[in-house]
C-alpha positions in Angstrom: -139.5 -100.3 32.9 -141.3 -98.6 30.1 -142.1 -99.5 27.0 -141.5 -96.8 24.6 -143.9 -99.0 22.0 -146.2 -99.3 24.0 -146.3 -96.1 25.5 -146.6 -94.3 22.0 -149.5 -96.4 21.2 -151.1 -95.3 24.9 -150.2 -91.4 23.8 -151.4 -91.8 20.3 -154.8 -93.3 22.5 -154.9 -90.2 24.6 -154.1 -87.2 21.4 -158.0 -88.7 19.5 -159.6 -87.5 23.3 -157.3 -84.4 23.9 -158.7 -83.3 20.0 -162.1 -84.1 20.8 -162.0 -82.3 24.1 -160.1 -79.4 22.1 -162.8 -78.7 20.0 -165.6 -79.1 22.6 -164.0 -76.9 24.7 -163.5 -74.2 21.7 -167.2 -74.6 21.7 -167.9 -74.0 25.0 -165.6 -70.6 25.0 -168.0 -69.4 22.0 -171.1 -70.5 23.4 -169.7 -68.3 26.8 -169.3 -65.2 25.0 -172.4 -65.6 23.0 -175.2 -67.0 25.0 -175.1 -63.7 27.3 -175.6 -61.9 23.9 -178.6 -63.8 22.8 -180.1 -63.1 26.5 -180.2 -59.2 26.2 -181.9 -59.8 22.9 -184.8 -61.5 24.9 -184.5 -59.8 28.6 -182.6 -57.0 30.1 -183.5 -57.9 33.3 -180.4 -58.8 35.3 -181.8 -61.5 37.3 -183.3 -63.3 34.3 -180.1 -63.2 32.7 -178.1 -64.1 35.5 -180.0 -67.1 36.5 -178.6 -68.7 32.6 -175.4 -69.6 35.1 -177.5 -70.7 37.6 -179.4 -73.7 35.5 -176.1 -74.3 34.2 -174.2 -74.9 37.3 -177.3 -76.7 38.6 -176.6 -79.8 37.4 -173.0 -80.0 39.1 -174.7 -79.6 42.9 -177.3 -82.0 42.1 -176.4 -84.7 39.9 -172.4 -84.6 39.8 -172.1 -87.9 42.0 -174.8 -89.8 40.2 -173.4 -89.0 37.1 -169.8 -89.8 38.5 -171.1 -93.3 39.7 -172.3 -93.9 36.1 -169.2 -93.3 34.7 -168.2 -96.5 36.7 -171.1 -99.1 35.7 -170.9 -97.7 31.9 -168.3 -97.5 29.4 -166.6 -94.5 29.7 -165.9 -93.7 25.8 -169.7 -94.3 25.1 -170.7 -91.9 28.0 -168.3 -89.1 26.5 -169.9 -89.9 22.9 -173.1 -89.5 24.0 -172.8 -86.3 26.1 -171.1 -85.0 22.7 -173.9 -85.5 20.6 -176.1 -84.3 23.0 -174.6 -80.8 23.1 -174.2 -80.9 19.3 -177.7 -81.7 19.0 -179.0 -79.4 21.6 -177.0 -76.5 20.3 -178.1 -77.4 16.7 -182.3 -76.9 17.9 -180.9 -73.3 19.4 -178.8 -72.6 16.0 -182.3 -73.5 13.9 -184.4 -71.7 16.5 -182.2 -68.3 16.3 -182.1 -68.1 12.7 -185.6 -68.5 12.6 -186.9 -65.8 15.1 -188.2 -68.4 17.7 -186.3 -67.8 20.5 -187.8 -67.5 24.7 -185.6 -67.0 27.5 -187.1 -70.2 28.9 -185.3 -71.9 25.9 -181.9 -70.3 27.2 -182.9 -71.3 30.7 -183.0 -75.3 29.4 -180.2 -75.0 26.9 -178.1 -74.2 29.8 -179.6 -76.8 32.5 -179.1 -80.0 29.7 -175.8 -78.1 28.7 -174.5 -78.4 32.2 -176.0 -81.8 32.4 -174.2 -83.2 29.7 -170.9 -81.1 30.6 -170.9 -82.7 33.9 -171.3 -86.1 32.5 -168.5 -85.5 29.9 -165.9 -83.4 32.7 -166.5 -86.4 35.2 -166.0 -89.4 32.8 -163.4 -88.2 31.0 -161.6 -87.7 34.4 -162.1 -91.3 35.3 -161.0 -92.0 31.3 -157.6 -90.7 31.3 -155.8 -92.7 34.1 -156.7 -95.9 31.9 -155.5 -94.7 28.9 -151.8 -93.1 28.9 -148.9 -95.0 31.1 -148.7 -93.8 34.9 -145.3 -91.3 33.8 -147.0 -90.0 31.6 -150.0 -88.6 33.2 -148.5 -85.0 34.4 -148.3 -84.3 31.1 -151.7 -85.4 29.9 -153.4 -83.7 32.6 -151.0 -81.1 31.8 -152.4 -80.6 28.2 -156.0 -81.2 28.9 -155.6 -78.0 31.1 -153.7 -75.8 28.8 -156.3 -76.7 26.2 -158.9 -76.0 28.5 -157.6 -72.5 29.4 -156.7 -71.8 25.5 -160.2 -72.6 23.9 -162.2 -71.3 26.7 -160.2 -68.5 27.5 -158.6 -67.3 24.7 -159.7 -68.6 21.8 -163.3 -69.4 22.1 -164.8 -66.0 23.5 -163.9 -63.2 21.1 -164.8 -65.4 18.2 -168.0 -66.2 19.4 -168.2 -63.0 20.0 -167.2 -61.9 16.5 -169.9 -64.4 14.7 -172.6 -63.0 17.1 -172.0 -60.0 15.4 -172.1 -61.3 11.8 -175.1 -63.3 12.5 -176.9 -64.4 15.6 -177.1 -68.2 14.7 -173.3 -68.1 13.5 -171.6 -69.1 16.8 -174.5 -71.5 17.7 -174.3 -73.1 14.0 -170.2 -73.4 14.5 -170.0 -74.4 17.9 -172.5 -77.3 17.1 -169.9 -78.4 14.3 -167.4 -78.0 16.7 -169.1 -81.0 19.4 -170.2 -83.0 15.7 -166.8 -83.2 15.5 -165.7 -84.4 18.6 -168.1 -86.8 18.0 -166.1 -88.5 15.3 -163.0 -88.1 17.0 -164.3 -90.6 20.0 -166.0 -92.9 17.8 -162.0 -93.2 16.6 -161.5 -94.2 20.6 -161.7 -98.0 20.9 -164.4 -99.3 23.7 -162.8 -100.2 26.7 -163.3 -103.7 28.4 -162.9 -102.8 32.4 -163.0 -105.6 35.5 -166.1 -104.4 37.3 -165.6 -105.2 41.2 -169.0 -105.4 41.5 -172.0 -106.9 38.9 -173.5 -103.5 36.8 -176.5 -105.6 36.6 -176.9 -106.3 39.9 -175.5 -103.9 42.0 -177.9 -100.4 43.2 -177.2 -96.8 42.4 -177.4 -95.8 46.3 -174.8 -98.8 47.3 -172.3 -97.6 44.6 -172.9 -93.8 45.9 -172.1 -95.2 49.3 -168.9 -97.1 48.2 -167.9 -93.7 46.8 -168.6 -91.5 49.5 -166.5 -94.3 51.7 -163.5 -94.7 49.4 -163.3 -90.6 49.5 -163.3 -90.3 53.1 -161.7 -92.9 53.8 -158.4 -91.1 52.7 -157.2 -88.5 54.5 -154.8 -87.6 51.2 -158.1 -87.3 49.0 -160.0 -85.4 51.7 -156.6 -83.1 52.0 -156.4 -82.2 48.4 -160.4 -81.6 48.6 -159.9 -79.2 51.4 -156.9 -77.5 49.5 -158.9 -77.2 46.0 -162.1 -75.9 47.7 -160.1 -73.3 49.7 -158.5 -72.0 46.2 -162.0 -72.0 44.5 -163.5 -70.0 47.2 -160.6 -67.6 47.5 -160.4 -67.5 43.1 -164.5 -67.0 43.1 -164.3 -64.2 45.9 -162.3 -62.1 44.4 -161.8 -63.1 40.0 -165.9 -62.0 40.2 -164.8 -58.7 41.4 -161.9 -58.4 38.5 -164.2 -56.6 36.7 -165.1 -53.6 39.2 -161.4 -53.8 40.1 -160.6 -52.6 36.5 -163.4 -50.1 36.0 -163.5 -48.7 39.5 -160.5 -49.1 41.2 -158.1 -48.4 38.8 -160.0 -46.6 36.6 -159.4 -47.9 33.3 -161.8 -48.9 30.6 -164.4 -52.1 30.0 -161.7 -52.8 26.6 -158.6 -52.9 29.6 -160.4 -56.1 31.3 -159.6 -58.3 28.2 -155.9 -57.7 29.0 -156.2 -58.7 32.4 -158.2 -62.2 31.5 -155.3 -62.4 28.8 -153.0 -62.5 31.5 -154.2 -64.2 33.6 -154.8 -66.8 30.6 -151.4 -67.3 29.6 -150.1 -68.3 32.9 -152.8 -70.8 33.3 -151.4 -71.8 29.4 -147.7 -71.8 30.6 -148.6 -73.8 33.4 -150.5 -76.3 31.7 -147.8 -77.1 29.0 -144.8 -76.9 31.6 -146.0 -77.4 35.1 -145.1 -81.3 34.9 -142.0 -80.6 34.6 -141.9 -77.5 37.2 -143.3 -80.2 39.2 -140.6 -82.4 39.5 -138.3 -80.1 40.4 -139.3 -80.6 44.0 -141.2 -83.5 45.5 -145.3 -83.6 44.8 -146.4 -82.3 48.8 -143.4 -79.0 48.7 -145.0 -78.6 45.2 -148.6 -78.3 46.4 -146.9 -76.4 49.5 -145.2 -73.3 47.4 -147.7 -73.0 44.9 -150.4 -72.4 47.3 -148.0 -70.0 49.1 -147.3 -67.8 45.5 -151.2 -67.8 44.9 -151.7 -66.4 47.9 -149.2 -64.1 48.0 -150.2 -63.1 44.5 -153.7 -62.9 45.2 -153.1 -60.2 48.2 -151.0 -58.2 46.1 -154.1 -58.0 43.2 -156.0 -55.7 45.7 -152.5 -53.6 46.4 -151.6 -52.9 43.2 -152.7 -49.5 41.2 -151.5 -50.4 37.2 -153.1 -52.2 35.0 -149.7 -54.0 33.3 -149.0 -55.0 37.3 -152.5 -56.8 37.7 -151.9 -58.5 34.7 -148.9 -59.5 35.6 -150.6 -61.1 39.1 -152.8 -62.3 37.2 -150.4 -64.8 34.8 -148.0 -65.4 38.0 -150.8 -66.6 39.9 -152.9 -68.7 36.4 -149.0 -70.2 36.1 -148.6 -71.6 39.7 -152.4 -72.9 39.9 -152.8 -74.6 36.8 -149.0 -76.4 38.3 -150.5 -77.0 41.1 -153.4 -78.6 39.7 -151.5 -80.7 37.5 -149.7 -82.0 40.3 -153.1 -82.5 42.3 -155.2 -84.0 39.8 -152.7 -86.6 38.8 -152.4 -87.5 42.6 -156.1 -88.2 43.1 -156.1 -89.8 40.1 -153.2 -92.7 41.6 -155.0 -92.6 45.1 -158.7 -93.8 43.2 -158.9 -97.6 42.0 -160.3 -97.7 38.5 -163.9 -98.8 39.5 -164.5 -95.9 41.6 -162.8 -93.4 39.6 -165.9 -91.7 38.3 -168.1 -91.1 41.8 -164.8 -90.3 43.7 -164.3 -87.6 41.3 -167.5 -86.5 41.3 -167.8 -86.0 44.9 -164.6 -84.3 45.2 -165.9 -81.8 42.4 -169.1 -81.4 43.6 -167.5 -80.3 47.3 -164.8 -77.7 45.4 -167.9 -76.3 42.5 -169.5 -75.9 45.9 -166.7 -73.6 47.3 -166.8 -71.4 44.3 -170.3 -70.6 44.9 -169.6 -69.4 48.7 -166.5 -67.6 47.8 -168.5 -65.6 44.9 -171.5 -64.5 48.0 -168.3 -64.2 50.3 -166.5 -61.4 47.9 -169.5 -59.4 47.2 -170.0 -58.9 50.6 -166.7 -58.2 52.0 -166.2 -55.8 49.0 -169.5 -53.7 49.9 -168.9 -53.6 53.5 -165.4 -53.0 53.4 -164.2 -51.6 49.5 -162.6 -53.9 46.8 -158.9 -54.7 48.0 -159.9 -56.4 51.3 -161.5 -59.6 49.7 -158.3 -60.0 47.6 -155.9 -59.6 50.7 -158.2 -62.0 53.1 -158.8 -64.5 50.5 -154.7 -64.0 50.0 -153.8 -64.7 53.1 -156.2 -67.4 53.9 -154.5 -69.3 51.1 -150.8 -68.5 52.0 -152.1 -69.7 55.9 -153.2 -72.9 54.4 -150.2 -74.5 52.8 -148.3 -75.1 56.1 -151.8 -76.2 57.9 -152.3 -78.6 54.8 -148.8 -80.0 54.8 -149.0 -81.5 57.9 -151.3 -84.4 55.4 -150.5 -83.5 52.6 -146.4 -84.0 53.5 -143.8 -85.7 51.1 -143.5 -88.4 53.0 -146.9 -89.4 53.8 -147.8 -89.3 50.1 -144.4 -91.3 49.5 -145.9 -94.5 51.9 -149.8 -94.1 49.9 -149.4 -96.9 47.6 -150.8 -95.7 44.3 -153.4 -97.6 42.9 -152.3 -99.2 39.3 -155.5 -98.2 37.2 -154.3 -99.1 34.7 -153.9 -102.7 35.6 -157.7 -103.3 36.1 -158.6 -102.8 32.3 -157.6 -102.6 28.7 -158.7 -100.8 25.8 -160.3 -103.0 22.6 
């Protein structure tokens, strides 16, 4: 039975990391916007400026499941402070180096390869952190916040106001969003240390075996491999056609560059909605008809993007289909969180992210070329229906009642926080 004492203590735990990753994440949604500015200041060759995402994302195919694995041998709330002040510091050196006039694309092109490096250490731990923290009822709505706030500050928020300082002064959004991760900084040195049962000897044990013990305890379950398959399939169909939005807009319907931002904002306040309610749209039906109707609305959704011919009605799409994924995902993440024991939270994770970020890079190629060989609408209605097609295939194992007889794992039982 819970303990409503002890359970505000747990929440008042988990509100000190969902502030910290607020104002990392506002940050990051600066840093978005404004990086691409600083670029075309140094290059206006697309390739050059292109290949910022590149080093970024580099880090997430190549060292997302070492960095998970860490996140098991090491305290967690040490590993998120430290990947903190790393992107505070780093972000500081680029702040100093702009307002001086000392700035080469080949410092963009390492800014974004240690950015990425410390973002996947930070996303992966604090993945593994939040089951161990807040009570098992309440971790729908955790999640649920941690993806709203994700969506607002990187979406919404972060963006046009580092888009707006750029404009003021080069250094301005560099200078704030470093403040921003010093900050989070001293909200996680407020996080107490946490003191976790290790089933194996951190000293002792090797890198490689722990990989191995990961790569065993994620397929070894056919739920974790399901909701794998079911998130990469949505990031491959959300890659293949969100990267042509943009044409969509300008093309297609033949609006203006200005009428994109209203179909981002859209798209951004269903995620938002979804986010701060989908716990409790969630429980409306059991967790596998959940995943099953939300993946059939996304697709159906998706489809209808490359039908429609307004503006308002893409936008629309667009927050219908932001509201059921970000539900969806809620749903999800807390799952894999219950099916993980504590110990091999952080390289389970990590390999399940590393297969989805994966997906999104496919889908992206996938789009492009389906769009130039065959026009814009097509990639939204294939990747639309492959999505609708895949709910009934995936709840064969991914069914109410076979994730009724899983036994969760009780993370929370294997540590406590000091």
């Amino acid at each position: 039975m819970p303990d409503p004492t002890h359970d505000h203590a747990r929440w008042r735990t988990f509100r000190r990391l969902w502030l910290a990753t607020a104002t990392s994440n506002l940050a990051n949604g600066m840093l978005l916007s404004a990086t691409p500015l600083v670029a075309l200041t140094v290059t206006r060759d697309p390739v050059a400026i292109t290949a910022i995402t590149a080093f970024q994302y580099l880090p997430w195919l190549l060292l997302s499941i070492p960095l998970g694995t860490l996140a098991d041998r090491v305290d967690r709330v040490l590993l998120l402070r430290i990947a903190s002040l790393f992107r505070a510091v780093a972000v500081a050196l680029l702040a100093l180096a702009l307002s001086t006039g000392h700035v080469h694309i080949a410092m963009l092109y390492g800014l974004a390869f240690l950015f990425g490096l410390a973002e996947t250490l930070y996303d992966n731990t604090s993945s593994a952190l939040v089951p161990s923290i807040v009570a098992d009822h309440q971790l729908e709505r955790a999640n649920g916040r941690l993806q709203a706030t994700y969506t607002v500050a990187n979406s919404f928020v972060g963006p046009p106001l580092g888009g707006g300082l750029f404009a003021l002064a080069v250094a301005a959004p560099f200078a704030l969003g470093a403040a921003g991760y010093g900050v989070a900084v001293l909200l996680l040195a407020l996080l107490p240390l946490a003191r976790r049962k290790q089933a194996h000897d951190p000293s002792t044990a090797r890198l490689v075996d722990d990989i191995k013990e990961g790569i065993r305890g994620f397929s070894g379950s056919p739920l974790l491999v399901s909701l794998c398959v079911l998130f990469g399939v949505g990031n491959l169909a959300s890659s293949a056609t969100y990267s042509l939005l943009s044409l969509t807009v300008i093309e297609r319907l033949d609006a203006n560059a200005s009428t994109f931002g209203l179909v981002l904002a859209g798209g951004a306040v269903g995620a938002f909605l979804g986010g701060v309610y989908g716990d409790r749209v969630g429980r409306l039906t059991p967790p596998g008809t959940t995943l099953l109707w939300t993946s059939v609305v996304s697709g159906l959704a998706t489809a209808a993007l490359g039908l429609v011919h307004h503006v308002a009605a893409l936008s629309a799409l667009m927050a219908l289909d932001g509201f059921v994924v970000m539900t969806q995902s809620v749903i999800a993440v807390s799952l894999r969180a219950r099916l993980i024991p504590d110990h091999m939270l952080g390289r389970v994770t990590a390999i399940f992210r590393t297969l989805s970020t994966g997906a999104s890079a496919v889908g992206a190629i996938a789009g492009g070329l389906l769009a130039r060989e065959f026009g814009l609408s097509w990639p939204f209605v294939i990747a639309g229906a492959v999505v609708v097609a895949l709910g009934p295939i995936l709840f064969h194992w991914l069914s109410n009642d076979r994730i009724a007889s899983t036994a969760p794992i009780k993370n929370r039982a294997t540590g406590e926080m000091v």
